[in-house]
N, CA and C atoms as a LAMMPS dump frame, in Angstrom:
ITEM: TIMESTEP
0
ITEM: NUMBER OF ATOMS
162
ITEM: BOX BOUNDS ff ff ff
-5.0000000000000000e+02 5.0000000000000000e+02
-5.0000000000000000e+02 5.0000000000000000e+02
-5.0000000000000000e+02 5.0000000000000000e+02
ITEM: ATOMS id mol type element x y z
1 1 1 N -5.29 165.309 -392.857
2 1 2 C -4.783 166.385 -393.667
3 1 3 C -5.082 167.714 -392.974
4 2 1 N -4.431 168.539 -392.669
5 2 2 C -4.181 169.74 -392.103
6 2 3 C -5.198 170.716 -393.066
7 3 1 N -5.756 171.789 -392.643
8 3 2 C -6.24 172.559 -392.962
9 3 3 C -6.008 174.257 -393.348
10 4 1 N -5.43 174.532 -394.383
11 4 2 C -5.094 175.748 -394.408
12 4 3 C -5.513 177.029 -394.005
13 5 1 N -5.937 178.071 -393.846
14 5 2 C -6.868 179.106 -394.112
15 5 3 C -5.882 180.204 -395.295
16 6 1 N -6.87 180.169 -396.103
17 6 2 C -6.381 181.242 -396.797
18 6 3 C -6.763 182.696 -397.022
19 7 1 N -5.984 183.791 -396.928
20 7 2 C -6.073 184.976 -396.591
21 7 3 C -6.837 185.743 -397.987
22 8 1 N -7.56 185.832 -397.801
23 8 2 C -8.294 186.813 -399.294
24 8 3 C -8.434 188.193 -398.923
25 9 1 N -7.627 188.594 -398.123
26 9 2 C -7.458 190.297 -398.218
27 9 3 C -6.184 190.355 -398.438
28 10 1 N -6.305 191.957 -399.05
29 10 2 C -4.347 191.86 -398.782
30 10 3 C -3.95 193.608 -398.483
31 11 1 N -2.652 193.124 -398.115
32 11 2 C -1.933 194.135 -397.017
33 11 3 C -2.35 195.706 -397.491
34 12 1 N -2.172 195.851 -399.084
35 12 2 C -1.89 196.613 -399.677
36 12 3 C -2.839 196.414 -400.925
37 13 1 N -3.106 198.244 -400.991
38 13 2 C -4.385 198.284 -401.53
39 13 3 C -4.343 197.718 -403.871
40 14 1 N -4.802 196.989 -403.858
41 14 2 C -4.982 196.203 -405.039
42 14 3 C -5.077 197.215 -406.259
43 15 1 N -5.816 197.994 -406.424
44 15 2 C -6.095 199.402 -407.2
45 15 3 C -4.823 200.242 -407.081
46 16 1 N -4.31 200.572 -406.018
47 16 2 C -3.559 201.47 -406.663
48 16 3 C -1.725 200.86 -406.837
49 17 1 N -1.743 199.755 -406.757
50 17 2 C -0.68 198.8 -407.1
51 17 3 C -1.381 198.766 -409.072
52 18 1 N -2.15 198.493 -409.074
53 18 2 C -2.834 198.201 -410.74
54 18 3 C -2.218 199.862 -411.489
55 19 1 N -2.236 200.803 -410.492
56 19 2 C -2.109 202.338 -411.072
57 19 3 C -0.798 202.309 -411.123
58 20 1 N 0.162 202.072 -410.397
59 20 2 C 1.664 201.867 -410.476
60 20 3 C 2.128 201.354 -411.6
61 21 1 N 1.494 200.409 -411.396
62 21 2 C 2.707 199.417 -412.661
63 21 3 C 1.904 199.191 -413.824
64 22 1 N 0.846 199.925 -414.042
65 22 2 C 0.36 201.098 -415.405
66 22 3 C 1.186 202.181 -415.542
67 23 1 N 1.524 202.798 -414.678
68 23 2 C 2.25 203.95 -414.759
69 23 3 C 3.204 203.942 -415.595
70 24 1 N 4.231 202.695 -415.51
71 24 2 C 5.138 202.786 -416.812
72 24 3 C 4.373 202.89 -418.06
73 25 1 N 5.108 203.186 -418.861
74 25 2 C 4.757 203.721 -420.372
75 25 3 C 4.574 202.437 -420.86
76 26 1 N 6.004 201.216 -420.504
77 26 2 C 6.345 200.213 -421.269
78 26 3 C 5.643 198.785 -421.11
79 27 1 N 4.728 199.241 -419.855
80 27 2 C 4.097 198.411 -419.475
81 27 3 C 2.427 198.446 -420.502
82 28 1 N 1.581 197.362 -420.494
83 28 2 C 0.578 198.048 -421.763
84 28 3 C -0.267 197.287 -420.531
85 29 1 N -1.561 196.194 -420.843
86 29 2 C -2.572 196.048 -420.346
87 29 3 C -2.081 194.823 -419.431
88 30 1 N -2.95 194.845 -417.629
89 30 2 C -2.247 193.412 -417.297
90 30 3 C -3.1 193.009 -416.901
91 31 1 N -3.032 191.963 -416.413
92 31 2 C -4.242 190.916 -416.002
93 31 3 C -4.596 191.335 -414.532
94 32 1 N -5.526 190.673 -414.353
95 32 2 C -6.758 190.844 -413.115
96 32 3 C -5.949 190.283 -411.858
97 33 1 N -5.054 189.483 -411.835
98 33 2 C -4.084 188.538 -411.031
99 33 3 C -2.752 189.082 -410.726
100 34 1 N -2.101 190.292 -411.933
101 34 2 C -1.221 190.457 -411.634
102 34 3 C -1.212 191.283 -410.234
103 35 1 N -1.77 192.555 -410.005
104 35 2 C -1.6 193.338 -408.513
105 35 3 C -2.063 192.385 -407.473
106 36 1 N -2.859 191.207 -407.521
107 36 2 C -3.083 190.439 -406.373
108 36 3 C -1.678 189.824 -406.166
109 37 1 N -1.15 189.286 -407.196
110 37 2 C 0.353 188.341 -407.067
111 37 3 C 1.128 189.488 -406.516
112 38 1 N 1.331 190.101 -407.228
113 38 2 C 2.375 191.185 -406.427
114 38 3 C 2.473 192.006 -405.391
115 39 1 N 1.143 191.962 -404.835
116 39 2 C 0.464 192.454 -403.22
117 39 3 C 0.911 191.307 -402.095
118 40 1 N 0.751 190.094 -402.523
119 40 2 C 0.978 188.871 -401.762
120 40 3 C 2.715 188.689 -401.858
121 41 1 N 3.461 189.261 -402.926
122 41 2 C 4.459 188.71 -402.71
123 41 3 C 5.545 190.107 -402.2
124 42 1 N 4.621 191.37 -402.383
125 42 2 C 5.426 192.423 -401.47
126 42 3 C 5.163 192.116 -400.195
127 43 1 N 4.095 191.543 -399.744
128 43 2 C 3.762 191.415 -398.169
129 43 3 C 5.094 190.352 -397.912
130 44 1 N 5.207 189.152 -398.522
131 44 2 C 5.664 188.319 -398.097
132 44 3 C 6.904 188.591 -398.179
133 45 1 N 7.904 189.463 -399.008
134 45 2 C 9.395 190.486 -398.834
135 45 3 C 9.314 190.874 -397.49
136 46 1 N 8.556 191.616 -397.339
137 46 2 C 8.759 192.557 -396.019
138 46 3 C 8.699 191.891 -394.809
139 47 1 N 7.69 191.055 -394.687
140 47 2 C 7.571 190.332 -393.532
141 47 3 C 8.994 189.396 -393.509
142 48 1 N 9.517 189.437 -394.193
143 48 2 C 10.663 188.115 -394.41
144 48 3 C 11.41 189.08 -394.037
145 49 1 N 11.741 190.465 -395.126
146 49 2 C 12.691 191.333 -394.545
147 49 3 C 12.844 191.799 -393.276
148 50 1 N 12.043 191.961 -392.5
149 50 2 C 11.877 193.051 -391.04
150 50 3 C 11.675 191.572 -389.851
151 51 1 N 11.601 190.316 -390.422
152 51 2 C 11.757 189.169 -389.638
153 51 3 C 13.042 188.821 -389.434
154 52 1 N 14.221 189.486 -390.642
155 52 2 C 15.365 189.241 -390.315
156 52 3 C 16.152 190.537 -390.079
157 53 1 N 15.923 191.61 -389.799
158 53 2 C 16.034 192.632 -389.193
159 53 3 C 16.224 192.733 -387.574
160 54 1 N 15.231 191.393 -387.058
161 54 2 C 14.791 191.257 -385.589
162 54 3 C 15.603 190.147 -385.041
């Protein structure tokens, strides 16, 4: 069985992704997971995007 490594930093800073998408009004309290999920999955847009750019 192959061995993964998994990345526990991320691209983009966690805190002020949490301040963003507080920022909406309509948005109310979010979980501890959400700016990690959405840090990992803007990294993984871009790198996909600018991979097919090239």
């Amino acid at each position: 069985m192959s061995s993964q490594k998994k990345s526990k930093s991320s691209v983009f800073p966690v805190s002020r992704l949490k301040k963003i998408l507080q920022s909406n009004e309509s948005v109310g309290k979010i979980g501890a997971s959400v700016p990690v999920v959405a840090s990992k999955a803007i990294e993984l847009f871009l790198k996909e995007f600018v991979d097919k750019c090239f």
